[in-house]
C-alpha positions in Angstrom: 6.2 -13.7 23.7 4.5 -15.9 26.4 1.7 -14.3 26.8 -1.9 -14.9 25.2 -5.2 -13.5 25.6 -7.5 -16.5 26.4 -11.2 -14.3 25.8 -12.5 -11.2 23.6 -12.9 -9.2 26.8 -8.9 -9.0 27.5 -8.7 -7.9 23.8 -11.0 -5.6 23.9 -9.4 -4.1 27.0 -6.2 -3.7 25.6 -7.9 -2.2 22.3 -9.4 0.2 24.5 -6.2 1.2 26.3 -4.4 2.0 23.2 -2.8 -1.1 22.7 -4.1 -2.6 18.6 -0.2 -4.2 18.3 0.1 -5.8 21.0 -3.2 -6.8 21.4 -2.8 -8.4 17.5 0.4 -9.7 18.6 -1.4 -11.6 21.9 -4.6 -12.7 20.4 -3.6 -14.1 17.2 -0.9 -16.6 18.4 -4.6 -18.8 19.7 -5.0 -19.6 16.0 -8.4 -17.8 15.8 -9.5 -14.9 12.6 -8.7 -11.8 13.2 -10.9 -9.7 14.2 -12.1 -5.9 14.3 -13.9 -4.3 17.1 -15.2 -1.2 17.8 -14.7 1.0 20.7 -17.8 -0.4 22.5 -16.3 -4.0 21.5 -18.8 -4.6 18.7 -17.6 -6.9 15.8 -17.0 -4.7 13.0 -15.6 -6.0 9.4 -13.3 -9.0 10.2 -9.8 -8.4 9.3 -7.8 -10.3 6.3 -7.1 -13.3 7.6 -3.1 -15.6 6.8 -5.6 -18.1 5.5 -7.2 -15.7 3.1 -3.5 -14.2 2.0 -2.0 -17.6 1.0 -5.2 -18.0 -0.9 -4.8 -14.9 -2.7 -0.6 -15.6 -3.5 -1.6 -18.6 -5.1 -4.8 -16.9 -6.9 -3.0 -14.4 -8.3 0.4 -16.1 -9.5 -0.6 -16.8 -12.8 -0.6 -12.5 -13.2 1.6 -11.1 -10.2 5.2 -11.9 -9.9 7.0 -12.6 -6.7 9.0 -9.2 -6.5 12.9 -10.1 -5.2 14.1 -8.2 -2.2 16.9 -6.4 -3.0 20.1 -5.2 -0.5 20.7 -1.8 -0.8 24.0 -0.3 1.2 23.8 2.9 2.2 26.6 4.6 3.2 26.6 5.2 7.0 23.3 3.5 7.6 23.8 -0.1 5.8 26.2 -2.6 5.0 29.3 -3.5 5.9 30.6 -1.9 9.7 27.5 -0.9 10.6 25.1 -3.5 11.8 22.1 -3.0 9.6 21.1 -4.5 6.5 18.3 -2.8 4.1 16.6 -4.6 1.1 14.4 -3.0 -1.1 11.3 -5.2 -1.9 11.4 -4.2 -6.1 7.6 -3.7 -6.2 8.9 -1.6 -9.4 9.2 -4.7 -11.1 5.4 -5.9 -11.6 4.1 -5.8 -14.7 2.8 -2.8 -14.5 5.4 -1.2 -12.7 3.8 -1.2 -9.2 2.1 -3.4 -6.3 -1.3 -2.5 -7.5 -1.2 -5.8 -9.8 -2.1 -7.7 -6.9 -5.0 -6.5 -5.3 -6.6 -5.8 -8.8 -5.7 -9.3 -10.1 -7.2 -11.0 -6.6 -10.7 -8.9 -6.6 -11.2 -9.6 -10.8 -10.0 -13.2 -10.9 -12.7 -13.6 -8.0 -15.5 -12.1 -10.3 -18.5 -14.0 -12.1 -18.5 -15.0 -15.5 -21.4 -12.1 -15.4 -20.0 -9.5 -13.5 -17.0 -9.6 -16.4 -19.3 -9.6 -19.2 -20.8 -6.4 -17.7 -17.1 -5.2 -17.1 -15.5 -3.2 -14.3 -14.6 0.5 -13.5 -12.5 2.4 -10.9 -11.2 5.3 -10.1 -7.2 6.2 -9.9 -4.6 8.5 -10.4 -2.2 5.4 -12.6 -0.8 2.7 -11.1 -4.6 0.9 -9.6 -5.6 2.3 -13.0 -3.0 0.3 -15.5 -3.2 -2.5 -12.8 -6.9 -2.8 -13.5 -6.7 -2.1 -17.2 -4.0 -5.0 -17.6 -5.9 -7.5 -15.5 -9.3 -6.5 -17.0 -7.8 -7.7 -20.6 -6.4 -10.8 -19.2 -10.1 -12.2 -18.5 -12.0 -10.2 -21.4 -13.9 -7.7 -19.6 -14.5 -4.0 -20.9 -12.6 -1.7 -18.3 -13.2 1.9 -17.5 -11.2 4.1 -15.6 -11.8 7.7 -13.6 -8.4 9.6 -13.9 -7.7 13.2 -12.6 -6.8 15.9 -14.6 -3.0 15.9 -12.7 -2.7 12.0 -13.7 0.9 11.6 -14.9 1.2 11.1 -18.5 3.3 8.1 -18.3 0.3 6.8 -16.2 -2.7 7.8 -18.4 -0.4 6.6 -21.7 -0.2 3.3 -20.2 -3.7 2.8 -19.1 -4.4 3.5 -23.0 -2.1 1.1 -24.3 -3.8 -1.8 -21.7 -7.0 -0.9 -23.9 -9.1 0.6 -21.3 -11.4 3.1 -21.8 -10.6 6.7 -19.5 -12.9 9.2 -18.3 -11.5 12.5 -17.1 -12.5 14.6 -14.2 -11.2 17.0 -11.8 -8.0 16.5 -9.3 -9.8 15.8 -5.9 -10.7 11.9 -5.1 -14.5 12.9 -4.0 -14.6 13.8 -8.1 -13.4 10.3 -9.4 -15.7 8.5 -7.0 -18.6 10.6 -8.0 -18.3 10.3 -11.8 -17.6 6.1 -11.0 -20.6 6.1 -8.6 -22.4 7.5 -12.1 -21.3 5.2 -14.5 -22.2 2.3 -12.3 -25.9 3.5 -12.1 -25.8 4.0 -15.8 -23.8 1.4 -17.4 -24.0 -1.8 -14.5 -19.9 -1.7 -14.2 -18.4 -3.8 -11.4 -16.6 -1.6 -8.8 -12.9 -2.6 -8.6 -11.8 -0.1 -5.6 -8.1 1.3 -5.1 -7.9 0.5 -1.8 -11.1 0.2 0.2 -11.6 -3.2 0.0 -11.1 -6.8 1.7 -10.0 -8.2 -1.9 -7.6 -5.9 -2.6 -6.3 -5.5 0.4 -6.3 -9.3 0.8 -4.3 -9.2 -2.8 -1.8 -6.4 -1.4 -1.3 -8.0 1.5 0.6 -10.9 -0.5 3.2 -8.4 -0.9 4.1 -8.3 3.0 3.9 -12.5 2.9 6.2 -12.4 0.5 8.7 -10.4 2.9 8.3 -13.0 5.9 8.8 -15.6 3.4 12.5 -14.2 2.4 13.9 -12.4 5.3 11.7 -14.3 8.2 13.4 -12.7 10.7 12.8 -8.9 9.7 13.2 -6.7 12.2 11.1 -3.3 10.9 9.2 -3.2 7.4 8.1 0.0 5.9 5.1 1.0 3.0 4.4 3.9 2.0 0.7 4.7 2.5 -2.2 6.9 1.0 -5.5 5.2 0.9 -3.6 2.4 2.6 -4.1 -0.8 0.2 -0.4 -1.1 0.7 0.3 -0.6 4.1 -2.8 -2.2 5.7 -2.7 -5.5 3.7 1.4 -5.9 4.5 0.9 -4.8 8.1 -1.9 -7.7 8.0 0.3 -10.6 6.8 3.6 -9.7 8.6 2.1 -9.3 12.3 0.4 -12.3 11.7 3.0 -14.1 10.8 6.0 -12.5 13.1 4.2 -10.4 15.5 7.6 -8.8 17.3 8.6 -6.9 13.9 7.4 -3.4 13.7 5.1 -2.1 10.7 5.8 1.6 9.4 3.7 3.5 7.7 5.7 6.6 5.6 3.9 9.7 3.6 4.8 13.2 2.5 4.4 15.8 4.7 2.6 17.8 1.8 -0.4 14.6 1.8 0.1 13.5 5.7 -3.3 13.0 6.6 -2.6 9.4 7.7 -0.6 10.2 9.8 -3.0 12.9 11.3 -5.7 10.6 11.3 -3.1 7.8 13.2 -2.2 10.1 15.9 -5.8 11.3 16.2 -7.3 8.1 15.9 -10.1 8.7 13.7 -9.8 9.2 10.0 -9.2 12.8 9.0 -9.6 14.2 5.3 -7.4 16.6 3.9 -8.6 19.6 0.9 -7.3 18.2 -2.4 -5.5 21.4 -3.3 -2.8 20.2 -0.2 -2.4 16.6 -1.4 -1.8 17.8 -4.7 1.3 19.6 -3.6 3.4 16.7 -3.1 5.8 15.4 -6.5 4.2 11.8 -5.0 1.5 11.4 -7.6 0.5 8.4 -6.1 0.2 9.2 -2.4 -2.6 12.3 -2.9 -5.6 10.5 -1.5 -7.2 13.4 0.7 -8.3 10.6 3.4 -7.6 6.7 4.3 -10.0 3.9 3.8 -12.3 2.7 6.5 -11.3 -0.8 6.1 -7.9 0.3 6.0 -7.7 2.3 8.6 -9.4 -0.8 11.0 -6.3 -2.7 9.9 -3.7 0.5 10.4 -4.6 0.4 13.8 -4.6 -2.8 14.6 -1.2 -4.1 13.0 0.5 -0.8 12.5 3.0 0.4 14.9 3.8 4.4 13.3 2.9 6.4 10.5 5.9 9.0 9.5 6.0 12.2 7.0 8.6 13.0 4.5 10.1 15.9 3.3 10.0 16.5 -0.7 13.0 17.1 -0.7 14.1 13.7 1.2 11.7 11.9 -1.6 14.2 13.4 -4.3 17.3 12.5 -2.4 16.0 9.0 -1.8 15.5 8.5 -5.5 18.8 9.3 -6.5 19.8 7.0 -3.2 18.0 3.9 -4.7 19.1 4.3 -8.1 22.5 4.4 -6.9 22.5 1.6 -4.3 20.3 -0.7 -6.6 19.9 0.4 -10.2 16.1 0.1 -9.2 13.7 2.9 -10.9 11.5 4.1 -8.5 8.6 6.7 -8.8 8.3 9.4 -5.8 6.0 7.6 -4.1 8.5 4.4 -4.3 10.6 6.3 -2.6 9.4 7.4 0.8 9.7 4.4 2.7 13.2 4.7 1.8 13.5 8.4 2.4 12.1 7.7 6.3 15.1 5.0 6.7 17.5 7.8 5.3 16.5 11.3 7.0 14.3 10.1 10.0 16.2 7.3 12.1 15.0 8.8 15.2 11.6 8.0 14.5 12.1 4.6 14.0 12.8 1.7 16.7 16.1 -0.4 16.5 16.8 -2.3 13.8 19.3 -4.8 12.2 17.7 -5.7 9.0 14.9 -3.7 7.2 12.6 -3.8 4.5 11.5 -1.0 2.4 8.9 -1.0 0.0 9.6 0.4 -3.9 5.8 0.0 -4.4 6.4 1.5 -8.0 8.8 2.9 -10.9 6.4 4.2 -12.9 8.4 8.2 -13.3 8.5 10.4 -16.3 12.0 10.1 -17.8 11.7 13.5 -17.8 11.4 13.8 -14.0 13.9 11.1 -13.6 16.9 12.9 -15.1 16.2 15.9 -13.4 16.0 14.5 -10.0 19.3 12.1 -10.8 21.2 15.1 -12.0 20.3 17.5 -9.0 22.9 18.1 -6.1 
């Protein structure tokens, strides 16, 4: 692209005009931070920065692993005679079985020597709850963590086993954050957010550096999305570093309030008993981040909804293109390249993000032996 915006008020203009992509795509090729304005052109919370990324890869490499991408042919849609390639980026494969290792691992390794003798708490459904819980132990701080009472099993069992200490409380997300909101006040904990956060999504956002680093010239990269740790933070790092790829946010239809609040344009919440309803345990979040959402719309180019059934058929898809393991919500991002081409630009090679494997064996053989 040979054009650049040369002042804030072009930006702004094209911000205004319902342009965030390619105004990301124009302004950051000057070399300066990016940046988040409001509609009236304010500077808002400044958005992660590459700078900031590559400091957190090399932060956090002592605790997250570089995740391989994996090619997955799909018959009809990938491999050979058709003229699109698909890897899987095997976030599956992190210690704890999901991306959430890396934003947890960049906001504690970033904490004071007090901060982790007073410890840290959050608030999670699993995966941002073991993630925590693992780190936590790796420095010697105490860690608490708000579950729901729908938490998976698997998930709370391995939270246990990490050593951390979990407190139990209804299914919406306006619950955990209460009850954490209340232990802070009473005990001093340190906050470690799920997603609403520069940290973690600077540590997420290591994911989508990784992809540009291994395929650099991807065409279309898909995350699925809830709070938006995920999606945000990889949108962030591969606009900024190829600008002409397009960033896809996928959800169920059953939790699809970013995608609501992306069409809309302003974040929408959604009742917890209509999250809940989706076999994606951890994709309920009833409404995006605020600091998310700033990056969403300015490096994100679409936001789609999955069926559950697509979720299941993706599952068995990935298991038999890749021997991977995902979780449900691992498997959306492939379910949108499966069931929903037409939503999606042109493409010749695509990445989709497993962002976790951690399923109930349970609910893994029944989904690999369905028709």
């Amino acid at each position: 692209m040979n054009t650049c915006i040369h002042d804030i008020t072009s930006l702004i203009r094209l911000l205004k005009t319902g342009c965030p992509t390619l105004a990301a795509s124009l302004f950051l090729p000057l070399g300066w931070d990016a940046m988040h304005l409001t509609d009236n052109g304010a500077m808002a919370d400044p958005l992660v920065s590459l700078a900031e990324i590559r400091a957190a890869a090399t932060r956090i490499s002592s605790i997250a692993v570089k995740t391989p991408l994996v090619e997955a042919a799909f018959p009809g849609l990938s491999g050979h005679g058709t003229g699109k390639r698909i890897w899987l980026k095997a976030e599956s494969l992190q210690p704890i079985g999901a991306f959430k290792m890396r934003g947890a691992a960049n906001k504690i390794l970033q904490l004071t020597p007090e901060e982790i003798r007073r410890g840290v708490i959050t608030y999670s459904s699993g995966n941002h709850a073991q993630a925590v819980a693992y780190v936590a132990r790796e420095v010697g701080a105490k860690a608490v963590i708000v579950m729901p009472s729908n938490a998976p099993a698997i998930k709370r069992a391995g939270t246990l086993a990490l050593g951390a200490e979990v407190v139990d409380v209804g299914v919406a997300s306006s619950e955990r954050l209460a009850m954490a909101e209340r232990l802070v006040r009473e005990h001093g904990y340190v906050v470690v957010p799920p997603y609403d956060d520069q940290q973690i999504i600077t540590g997420q956002a290591t994911c989508g550096l990784e992809i540009v680093e291994s395929l650099p010239d991807v065409d279309l990269v898909l995350s699925p999305v809830s709070g938006g740790g995920l999606l945000s933070g990889v949108a962030a790092a591969v606009k900024q570093l190829r600008p002409q790829a397009k960033i896809f946010g996928v959800e169920p239809e059953l939790a699809g309030d970013t995608a609501e609040s992306f069409r809309t344009g302003s974040i929408v919440t959604w009742p917890a008993e209509l999250v809940s309803r989706t076999i994606a345990d951890g994709l309920r979040t009833q409404s995006v981040g605020v600091r998310n959402f700033a990056h969403i719309r300015a490096f994100v180019d679409g936001v789609i909804t999955v069926a559950e059934a697509e979720i299941r058929a993706a599952m068995r898809a990935i298991v038999a293109a890749t021997r991977l393991v995902p979780e449900p919500s691992g498997a959306v991002a492939t379910a949108a390249l499966l069931f929903h081409a037409k939503e999606l630009p042109s493409y010749t090679k695509a990445v989709a993000i497993v962002s976790g494997g951690n399923v109930a064996p349970e609910m893994l053989a029944q989904i690999l032996t369905e028709s």
